[in-house]
PDB file with SEQRES, HELIX, SHEET and CRYST1 records, atoms N, CA, C and O in Angstrom:
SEQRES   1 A   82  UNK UNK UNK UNK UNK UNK UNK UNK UNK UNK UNK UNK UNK          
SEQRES   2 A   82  UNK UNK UNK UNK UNK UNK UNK UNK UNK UNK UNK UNK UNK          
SEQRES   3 A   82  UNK UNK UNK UNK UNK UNK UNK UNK UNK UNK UNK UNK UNK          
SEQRES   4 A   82  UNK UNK UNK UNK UNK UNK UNK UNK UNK UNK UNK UNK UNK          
SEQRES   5 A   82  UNK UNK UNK UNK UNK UNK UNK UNK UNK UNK UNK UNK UNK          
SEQRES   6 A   82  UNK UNK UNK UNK UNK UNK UNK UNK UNK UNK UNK UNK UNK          
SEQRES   7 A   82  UNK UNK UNK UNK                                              
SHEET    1 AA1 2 UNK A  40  UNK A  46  0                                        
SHEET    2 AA1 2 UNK A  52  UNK A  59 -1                                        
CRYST1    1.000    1.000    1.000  90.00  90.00  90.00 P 1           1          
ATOM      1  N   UNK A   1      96.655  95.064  82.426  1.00  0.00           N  
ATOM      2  CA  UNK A   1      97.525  94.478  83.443  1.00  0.00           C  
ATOM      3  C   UNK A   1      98.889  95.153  83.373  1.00  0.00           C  
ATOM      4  O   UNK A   1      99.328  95.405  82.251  1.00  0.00           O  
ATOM      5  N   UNK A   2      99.671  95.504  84.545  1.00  0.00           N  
ATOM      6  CA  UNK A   2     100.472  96.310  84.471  1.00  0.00           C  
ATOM      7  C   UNK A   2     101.651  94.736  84.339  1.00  0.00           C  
ATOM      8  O   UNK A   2     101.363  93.545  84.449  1.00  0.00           O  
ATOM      9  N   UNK A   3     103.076  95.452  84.048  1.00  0.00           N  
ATOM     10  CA  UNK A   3     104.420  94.766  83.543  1.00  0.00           C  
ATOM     11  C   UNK A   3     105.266  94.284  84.538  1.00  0.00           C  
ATOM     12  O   UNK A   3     105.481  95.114  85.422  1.00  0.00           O  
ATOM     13  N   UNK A   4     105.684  93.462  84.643  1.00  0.00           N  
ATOM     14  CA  UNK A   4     107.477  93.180  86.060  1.00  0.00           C  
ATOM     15  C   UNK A   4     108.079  94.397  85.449  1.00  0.00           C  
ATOM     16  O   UNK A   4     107.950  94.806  84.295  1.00  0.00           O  
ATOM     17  N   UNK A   5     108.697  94.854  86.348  1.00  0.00           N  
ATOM     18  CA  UNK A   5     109.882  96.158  86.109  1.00  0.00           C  
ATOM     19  C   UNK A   5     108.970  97.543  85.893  1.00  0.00           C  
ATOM     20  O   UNK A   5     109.668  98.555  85.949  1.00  0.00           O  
ATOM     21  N   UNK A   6     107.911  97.727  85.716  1.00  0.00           N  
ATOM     22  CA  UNK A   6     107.224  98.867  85.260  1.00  0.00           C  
ATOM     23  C   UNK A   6     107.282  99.796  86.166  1.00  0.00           C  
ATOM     24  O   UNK A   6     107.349  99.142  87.207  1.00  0.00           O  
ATOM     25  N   UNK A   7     107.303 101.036  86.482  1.00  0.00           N  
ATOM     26  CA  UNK A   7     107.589 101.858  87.352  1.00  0.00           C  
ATOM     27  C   UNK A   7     105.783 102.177  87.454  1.00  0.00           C  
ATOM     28  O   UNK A   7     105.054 102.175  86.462  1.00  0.00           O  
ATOM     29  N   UNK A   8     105.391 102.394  88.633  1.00  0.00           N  
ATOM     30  CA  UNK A   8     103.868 102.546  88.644  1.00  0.00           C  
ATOM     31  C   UNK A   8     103.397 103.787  90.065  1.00  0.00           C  
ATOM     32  O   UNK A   8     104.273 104.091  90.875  1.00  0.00           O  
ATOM     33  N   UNK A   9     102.577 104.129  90.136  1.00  0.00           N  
ATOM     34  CA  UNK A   9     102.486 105.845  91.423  1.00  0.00           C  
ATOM     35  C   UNK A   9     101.539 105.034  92.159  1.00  0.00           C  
ATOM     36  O   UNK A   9     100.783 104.176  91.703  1.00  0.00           O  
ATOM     37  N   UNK A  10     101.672 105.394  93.286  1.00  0.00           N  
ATOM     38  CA  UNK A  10     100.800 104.974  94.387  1.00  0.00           C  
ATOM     39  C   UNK A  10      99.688 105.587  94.179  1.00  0.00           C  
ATOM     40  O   UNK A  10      99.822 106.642  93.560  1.00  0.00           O  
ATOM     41  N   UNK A  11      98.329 105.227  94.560  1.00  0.00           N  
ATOM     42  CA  UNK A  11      97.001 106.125  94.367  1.00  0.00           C  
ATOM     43  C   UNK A  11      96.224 106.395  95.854  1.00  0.00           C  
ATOM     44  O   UNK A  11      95.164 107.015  95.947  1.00  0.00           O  
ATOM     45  N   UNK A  12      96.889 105.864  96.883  1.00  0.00           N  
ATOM     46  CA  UNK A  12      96.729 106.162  98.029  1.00  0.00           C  
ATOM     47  C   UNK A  12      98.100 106.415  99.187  1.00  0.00           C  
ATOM     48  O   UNK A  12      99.257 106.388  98.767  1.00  0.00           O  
ATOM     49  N   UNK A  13      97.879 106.585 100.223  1.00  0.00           N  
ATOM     50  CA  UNK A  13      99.127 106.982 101.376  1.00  0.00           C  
ATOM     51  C   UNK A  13      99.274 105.407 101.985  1.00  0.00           C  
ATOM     52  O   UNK A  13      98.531 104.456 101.741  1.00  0.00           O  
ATOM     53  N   UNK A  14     100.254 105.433 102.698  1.00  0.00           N  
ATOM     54  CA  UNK A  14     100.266 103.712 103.219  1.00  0.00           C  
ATOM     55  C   UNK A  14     101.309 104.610 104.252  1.00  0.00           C  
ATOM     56  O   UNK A  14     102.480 104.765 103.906  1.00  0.00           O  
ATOM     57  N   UNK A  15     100.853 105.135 105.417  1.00  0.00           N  
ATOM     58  CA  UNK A  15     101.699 105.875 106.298  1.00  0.00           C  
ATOM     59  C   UNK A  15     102.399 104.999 107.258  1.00  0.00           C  
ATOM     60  O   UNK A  15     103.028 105.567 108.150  1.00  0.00           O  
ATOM     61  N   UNK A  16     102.393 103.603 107.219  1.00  0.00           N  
ATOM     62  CA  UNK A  16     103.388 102.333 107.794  1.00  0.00           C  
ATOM     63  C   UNK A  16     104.326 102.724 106.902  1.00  0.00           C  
ATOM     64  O   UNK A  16     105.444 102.949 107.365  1.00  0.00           O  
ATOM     65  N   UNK A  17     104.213 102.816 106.126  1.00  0.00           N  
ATOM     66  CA  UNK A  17     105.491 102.264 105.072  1.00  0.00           C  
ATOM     67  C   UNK A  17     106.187 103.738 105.016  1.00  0.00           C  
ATOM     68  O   UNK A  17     107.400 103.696 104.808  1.00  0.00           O  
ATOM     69  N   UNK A  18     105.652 104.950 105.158  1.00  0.00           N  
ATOM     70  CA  UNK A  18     106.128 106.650 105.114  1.00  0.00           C  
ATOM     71  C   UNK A  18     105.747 106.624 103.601  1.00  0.00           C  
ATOM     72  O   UNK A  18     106.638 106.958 102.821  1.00  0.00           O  
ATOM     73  N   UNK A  19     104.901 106.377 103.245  1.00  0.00           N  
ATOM     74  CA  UNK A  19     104.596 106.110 101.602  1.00  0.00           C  
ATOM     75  C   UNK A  19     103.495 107.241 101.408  1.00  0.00           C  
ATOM     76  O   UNK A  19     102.660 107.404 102.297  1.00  0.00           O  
ATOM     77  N   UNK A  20     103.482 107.900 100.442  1.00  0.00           N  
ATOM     78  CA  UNK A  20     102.109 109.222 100.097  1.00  0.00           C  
ATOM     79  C   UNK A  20     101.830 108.652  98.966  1.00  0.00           C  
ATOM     80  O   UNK A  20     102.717 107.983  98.436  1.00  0.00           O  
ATOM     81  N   UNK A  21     100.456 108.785  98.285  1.00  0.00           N  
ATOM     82  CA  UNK A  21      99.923 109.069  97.463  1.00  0.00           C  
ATOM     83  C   UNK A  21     100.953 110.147  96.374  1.00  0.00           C  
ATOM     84  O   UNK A  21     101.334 111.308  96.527  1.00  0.00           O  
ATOM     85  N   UNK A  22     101.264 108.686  94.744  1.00  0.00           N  
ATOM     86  CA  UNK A  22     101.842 109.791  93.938  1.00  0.00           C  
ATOM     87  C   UNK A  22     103.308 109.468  94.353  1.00  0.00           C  
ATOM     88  O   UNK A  22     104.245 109.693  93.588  1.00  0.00           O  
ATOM     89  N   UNK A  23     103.439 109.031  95.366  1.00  0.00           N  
ATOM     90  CA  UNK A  23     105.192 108.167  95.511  1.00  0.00           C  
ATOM     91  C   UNK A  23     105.213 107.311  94.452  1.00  0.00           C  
ATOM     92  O   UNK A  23     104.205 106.694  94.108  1.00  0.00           O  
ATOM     93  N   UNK A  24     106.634 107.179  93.709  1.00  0.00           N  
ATOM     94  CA  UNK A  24     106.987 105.961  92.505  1.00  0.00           C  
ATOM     95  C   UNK A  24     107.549 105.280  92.676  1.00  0.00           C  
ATOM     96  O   UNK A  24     108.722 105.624  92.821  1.00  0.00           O  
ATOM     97  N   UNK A  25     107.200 103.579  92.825  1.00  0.00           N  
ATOM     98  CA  UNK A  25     107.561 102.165  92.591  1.00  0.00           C  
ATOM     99  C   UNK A  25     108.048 101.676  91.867  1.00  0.00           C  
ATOM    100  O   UNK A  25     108.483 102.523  91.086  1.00  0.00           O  
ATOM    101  N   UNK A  26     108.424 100.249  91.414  1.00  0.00           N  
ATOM    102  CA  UNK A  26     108.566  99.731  90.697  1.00  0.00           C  
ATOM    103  C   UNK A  26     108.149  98.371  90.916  1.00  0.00           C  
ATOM    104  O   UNK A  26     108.722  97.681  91.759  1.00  0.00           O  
ATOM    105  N   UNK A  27     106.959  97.823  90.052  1.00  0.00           N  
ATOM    106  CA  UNK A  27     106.572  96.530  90.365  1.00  0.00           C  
ATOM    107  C   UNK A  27     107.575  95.113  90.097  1.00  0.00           C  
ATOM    108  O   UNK A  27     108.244  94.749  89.130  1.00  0.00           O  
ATOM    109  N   UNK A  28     107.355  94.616  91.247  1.00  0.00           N  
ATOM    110  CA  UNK A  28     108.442  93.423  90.716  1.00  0.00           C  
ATOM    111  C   UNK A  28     108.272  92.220  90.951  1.00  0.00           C  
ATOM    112  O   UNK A  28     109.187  91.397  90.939  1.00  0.00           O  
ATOM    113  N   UNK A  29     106.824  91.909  91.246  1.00  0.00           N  
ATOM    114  CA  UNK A  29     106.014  90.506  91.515  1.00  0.00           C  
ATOM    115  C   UNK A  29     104.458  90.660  91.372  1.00  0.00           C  
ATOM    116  O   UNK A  29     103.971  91.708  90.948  1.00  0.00           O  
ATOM    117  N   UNK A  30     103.857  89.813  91.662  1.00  0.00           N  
ATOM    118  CA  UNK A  30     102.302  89.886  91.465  1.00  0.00           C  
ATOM    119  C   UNK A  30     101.675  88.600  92.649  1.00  0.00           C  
ATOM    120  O   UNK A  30     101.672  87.434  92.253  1.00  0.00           O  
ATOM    121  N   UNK A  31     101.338  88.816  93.601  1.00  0.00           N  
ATOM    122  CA  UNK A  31     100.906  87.996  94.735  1.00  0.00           C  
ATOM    123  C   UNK A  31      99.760  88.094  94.929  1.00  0.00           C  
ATOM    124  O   UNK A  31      99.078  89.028  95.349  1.00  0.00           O  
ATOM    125  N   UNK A  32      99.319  86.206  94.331  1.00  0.00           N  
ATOM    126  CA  UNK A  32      98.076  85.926  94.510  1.00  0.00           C  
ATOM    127  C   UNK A  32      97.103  85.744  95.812  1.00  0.00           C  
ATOM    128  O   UNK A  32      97.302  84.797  96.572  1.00  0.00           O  
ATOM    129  N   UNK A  33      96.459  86.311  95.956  1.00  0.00           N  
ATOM    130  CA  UNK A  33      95.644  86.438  97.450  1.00  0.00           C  
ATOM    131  C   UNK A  33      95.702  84.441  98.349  1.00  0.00           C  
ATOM    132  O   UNK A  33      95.875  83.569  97.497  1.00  0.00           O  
ATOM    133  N   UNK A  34      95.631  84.152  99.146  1.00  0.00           N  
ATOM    134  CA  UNK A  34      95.448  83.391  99.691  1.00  0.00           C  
ATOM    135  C   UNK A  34      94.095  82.640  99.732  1.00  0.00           C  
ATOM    136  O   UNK A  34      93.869  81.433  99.644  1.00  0.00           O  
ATOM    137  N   UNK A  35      93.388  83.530  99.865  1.00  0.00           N  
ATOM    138  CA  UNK A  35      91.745  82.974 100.106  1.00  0.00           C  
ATOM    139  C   UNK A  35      90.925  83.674  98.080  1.00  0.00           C  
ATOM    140  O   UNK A  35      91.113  83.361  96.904  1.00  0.00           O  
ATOM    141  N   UNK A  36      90.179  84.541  98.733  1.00  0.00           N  
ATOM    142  CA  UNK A  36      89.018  84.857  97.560  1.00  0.00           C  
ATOM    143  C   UNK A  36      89.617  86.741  97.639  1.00  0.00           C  
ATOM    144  O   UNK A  36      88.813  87.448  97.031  1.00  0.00           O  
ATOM    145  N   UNK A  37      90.711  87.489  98.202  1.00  0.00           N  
ATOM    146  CA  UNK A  37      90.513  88.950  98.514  1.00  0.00           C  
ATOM    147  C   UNK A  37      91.328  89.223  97.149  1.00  0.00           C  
ATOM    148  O   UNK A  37      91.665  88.349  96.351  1.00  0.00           O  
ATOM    149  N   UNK A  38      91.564  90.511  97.044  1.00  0.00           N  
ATOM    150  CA  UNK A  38      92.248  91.001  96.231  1.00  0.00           C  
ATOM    151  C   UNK A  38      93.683  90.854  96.070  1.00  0.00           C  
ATOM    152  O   UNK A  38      94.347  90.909  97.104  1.00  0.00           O  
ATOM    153  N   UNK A  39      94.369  90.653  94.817  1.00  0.00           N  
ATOM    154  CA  UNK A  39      95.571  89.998  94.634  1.00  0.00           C  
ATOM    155  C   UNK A  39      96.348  91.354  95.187  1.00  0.00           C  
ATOM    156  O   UNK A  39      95.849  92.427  95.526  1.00  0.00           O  
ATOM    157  N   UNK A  40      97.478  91.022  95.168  1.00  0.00           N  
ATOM    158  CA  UNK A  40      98.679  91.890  95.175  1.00  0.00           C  
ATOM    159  C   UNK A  40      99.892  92.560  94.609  1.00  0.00           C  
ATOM    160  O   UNK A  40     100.572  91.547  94.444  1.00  0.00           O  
ATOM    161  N   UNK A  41     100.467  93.304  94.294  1.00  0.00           N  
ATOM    162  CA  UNK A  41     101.877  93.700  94.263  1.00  0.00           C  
ATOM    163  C   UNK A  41     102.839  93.723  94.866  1.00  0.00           C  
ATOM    164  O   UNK A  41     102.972  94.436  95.860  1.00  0.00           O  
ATOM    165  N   UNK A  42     103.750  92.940  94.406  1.00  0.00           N  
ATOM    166  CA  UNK A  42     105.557  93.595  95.187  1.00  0.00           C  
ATOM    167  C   UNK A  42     106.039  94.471  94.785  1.00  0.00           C  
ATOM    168  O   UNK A  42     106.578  94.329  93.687  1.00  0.00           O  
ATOM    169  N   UNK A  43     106.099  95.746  95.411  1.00  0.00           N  
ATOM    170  CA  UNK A  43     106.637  97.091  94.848  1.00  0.00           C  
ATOM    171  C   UNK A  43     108.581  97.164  95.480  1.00  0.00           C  
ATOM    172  O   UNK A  43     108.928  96.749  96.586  1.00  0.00           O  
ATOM    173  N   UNK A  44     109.304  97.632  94.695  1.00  0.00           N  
ATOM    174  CA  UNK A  44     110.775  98.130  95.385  1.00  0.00           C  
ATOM    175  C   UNK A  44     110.205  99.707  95.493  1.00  0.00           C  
ATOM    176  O   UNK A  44     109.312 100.098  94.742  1.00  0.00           O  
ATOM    177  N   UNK A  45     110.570 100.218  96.097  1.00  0.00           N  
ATOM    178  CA  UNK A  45     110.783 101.842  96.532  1.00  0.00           C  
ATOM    179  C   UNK A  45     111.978 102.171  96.581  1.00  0.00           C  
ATOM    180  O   UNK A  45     112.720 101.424  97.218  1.00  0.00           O  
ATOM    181  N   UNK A  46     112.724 103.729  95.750  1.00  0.00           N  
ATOM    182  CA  UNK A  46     113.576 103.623  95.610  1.00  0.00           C  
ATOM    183  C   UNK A  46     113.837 105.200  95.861  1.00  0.00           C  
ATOM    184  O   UNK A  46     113.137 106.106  95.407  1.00  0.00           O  
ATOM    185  N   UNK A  47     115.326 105.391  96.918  1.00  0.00           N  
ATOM    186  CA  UNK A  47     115.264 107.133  96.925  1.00  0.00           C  
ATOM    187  C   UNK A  47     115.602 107.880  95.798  1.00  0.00           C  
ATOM    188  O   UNK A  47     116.019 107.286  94.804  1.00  0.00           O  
ATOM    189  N   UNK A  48     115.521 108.720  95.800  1.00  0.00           N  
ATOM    190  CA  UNK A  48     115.531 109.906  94.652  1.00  0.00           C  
ATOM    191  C   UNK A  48     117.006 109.623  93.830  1.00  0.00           C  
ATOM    192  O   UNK A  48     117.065 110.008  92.662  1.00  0.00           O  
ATOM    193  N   UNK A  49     118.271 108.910  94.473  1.00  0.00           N  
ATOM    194  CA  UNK A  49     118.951 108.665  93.648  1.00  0.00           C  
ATOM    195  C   UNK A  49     119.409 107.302  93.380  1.00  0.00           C  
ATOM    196  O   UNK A  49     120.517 106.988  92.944  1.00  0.00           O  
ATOM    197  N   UNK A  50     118.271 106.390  93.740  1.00  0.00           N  
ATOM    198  CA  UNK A  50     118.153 104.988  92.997  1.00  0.00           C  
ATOM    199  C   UNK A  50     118.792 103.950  94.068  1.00  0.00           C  
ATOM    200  O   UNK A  50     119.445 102.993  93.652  1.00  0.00           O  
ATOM    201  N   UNK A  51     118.639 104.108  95.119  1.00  0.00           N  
ATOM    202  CA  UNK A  51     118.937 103.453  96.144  1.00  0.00           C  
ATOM    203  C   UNK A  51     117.606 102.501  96.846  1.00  0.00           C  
ATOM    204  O   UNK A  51     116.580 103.052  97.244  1.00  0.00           O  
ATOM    205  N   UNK A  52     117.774 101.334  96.900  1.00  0.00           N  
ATOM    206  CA  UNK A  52     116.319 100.681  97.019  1.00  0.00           C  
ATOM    207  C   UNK A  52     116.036 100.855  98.640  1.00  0.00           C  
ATOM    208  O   UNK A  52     116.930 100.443  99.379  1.00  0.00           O  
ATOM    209  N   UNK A  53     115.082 101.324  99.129  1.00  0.00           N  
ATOM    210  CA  UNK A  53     114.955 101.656 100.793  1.00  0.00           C  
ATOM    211  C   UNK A  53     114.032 100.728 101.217  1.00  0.00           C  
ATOM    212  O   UNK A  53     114.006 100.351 102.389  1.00  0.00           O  
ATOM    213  N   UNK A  54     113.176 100.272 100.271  1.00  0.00           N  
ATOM    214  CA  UNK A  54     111.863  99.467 101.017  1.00  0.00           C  
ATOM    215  C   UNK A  54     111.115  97.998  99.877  1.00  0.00           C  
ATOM    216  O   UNK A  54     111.191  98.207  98.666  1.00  0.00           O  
ATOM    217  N   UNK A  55     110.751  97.249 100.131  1.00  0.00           N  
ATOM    218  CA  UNK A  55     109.784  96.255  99.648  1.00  0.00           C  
ATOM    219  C   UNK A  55     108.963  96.266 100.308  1.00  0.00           C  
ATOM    220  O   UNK A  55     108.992  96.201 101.537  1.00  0.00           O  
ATOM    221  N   UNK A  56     107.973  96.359  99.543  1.00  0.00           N  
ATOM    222  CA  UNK A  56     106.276  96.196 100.375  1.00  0.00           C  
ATOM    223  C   UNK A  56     105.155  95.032  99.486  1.00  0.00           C  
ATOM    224  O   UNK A  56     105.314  94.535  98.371  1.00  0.00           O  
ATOM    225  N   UNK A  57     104.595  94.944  99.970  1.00  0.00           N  
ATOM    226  CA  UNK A  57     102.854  94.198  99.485  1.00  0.00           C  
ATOM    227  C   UNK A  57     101.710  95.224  99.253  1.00  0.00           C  
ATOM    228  O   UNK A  57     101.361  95.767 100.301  1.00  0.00           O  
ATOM    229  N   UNK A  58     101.103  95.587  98.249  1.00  0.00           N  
ATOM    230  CA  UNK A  58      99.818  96.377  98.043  1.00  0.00           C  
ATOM    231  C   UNK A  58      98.874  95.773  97.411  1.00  0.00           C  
ATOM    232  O   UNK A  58      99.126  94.924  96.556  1.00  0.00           O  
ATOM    233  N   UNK A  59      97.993  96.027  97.649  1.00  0.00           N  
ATOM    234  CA  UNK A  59      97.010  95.617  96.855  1.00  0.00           C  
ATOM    235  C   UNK A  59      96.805  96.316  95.051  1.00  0.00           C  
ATOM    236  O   UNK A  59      97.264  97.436  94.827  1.00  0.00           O  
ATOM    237  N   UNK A  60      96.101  95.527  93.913  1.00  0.00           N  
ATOM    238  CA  UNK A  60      96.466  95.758  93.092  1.00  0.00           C  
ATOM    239  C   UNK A  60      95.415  97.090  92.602  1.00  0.00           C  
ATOM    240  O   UNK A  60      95.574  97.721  91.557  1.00  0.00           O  
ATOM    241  N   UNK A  61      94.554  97.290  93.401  1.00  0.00           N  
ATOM    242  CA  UNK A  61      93.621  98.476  93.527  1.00  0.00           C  
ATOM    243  C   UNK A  61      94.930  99.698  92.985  1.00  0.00           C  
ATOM    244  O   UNK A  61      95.174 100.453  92.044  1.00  0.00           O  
ATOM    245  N   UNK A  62      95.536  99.231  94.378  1.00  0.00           N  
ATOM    246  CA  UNK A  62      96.513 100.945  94.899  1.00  0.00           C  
ATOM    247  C   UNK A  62      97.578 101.349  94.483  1.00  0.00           C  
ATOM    248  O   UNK A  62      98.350 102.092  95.088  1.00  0.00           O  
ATOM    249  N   UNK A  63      97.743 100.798  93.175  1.00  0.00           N  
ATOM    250  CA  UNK A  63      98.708 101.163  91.762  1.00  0.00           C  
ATOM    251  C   UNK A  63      98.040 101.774  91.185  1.00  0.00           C  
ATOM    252  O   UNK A  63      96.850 101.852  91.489  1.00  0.00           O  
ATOM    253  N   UNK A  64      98.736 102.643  89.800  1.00  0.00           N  
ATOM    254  CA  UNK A  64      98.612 102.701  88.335  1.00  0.00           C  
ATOM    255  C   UNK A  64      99.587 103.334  88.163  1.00  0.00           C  
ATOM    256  O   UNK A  64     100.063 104.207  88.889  1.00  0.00           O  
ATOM    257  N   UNK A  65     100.150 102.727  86.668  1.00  0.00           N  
ATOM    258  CA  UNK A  65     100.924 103.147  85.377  1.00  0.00           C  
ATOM    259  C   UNK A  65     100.922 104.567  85.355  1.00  0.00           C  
ATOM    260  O   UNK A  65      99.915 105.208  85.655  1.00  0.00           O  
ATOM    261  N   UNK A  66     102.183 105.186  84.958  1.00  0.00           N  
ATOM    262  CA  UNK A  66     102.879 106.080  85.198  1.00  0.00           C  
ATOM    263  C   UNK A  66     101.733 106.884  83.564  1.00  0.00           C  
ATOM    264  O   UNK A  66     101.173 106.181  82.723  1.00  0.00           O  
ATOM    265  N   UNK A  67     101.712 108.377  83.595  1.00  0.00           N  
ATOM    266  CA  UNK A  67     101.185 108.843  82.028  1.00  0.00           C  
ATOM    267  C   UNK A  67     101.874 109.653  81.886  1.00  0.00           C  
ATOM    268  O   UNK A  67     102.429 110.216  82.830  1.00  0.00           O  
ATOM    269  N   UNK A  68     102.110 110.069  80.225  1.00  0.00           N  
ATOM    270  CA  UNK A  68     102.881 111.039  79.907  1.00  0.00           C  
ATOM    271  C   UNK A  68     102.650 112.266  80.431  1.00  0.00           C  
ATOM    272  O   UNK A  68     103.591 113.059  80.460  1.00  0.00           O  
ATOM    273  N   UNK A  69     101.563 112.593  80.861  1.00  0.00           N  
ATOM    274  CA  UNK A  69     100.919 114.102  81.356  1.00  0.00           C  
ATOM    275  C   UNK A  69     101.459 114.121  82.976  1.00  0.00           C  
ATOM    276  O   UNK A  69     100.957 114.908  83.777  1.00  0.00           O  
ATOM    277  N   UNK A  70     102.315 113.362  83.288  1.00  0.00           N  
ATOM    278  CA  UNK A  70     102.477 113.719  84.932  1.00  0.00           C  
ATOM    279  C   UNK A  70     104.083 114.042  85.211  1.00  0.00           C  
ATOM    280  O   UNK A  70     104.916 113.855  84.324  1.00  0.00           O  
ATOM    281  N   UNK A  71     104.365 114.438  86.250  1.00  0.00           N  
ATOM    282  CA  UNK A  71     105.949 114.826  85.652  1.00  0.00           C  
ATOM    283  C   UNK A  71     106.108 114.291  87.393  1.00  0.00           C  
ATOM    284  O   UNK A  71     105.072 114.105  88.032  1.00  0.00           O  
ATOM    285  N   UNK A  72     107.609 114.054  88.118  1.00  0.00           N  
ATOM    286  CA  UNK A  72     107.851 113.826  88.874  1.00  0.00           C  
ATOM    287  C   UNK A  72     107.935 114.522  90.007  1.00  0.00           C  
ATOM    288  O   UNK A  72     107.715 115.725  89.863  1.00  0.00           O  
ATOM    289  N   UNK A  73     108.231 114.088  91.304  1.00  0.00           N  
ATOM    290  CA  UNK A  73     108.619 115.405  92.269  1.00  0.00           C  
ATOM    291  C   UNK A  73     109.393 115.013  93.233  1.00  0.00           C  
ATOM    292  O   UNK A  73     109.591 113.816  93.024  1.00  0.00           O  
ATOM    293  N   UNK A  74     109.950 115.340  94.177  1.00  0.00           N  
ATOM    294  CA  UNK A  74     110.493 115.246  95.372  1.00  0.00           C  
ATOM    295  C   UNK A  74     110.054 115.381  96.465  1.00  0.00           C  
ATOM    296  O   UNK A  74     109.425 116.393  96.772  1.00  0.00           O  
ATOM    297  N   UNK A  75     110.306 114.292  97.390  1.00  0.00           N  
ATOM    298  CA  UNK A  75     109.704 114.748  98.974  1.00  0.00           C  
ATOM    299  C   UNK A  75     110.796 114.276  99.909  1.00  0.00           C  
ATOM    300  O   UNK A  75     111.569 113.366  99.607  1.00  0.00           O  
ATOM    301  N   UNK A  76     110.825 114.850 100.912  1.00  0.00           N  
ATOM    302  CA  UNK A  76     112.038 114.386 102.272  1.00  0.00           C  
ATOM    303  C   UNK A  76     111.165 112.986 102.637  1.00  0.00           C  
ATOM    304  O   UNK A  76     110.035 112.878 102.161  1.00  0.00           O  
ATOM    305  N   UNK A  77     111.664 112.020 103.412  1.00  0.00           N  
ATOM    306  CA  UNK A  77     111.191 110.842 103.964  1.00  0.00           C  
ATOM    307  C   UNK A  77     111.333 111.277 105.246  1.00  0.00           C  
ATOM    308  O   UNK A  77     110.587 110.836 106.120  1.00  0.00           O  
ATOM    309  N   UNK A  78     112.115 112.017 105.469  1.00  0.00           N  
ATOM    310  CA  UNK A  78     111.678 113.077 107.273  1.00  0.00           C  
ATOM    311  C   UNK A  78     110.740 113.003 107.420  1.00  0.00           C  
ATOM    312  O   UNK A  78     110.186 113.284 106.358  1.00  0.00           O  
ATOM    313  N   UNK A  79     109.617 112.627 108.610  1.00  0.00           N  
ATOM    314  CA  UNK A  79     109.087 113.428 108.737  1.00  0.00           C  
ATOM    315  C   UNK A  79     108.912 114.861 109.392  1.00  0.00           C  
ATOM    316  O   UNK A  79     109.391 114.861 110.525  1.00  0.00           O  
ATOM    317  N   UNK A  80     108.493 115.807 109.107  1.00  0.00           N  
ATOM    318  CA  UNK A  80     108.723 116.752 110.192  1.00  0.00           C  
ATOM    319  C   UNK A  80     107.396 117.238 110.759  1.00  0.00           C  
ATOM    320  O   UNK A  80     106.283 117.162 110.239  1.00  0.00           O  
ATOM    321  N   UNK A  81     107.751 117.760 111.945  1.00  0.00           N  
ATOM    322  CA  UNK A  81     106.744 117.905 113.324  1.00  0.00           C  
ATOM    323  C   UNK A  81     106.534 119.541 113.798  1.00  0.00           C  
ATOM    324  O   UNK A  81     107.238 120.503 114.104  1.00  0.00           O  
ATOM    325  N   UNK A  82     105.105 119.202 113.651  1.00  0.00           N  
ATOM    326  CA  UNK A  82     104.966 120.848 113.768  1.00  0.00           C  
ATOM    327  C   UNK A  82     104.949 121.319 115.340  1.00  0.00           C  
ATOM    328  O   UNK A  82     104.852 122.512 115.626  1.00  0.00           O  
TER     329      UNK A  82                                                      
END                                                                             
């Protein structure tokens, strides 16, 4: 079970949100499903220099914990148009 505050990578795209696969969160709730579906996460999203831009809901599938073997990266939230 992942932690409150834990920083965790997306494992899929959520292109509502401008979110990719491999974008980094930080969990900061745990929301129990309503009926029988899969529980949830409250993620903060935060820009590259720690500015919080977004709160969302995910499912707890479409996390995981950060590993020492992965290193970070950068992306524009532009999108741009070919």
């Amino acid at each position: 079970m992942l932690e409150l505050y834990q920083r965790v990578s997306l494992n899929r795209d959520f292109p509502e949100h401008n979110l990719k696969k491999g974008d980094i969160a930080t969990l900061v709730d745990l929301v129990p499903h309503p009926t029988d579906g899969e529980d949830g996460y409250v993620l903060e999203v935060f820009n590259a220099i720690g500015e919080s831009i977004n709160v969302i809901i995910v499912p707890l599938s479409t996390v995981k914990p950060l590993k020492p073997d992965e290193i970070l990266s950068v992306r524009s939230l532009i999108e741009v148009k070919s």
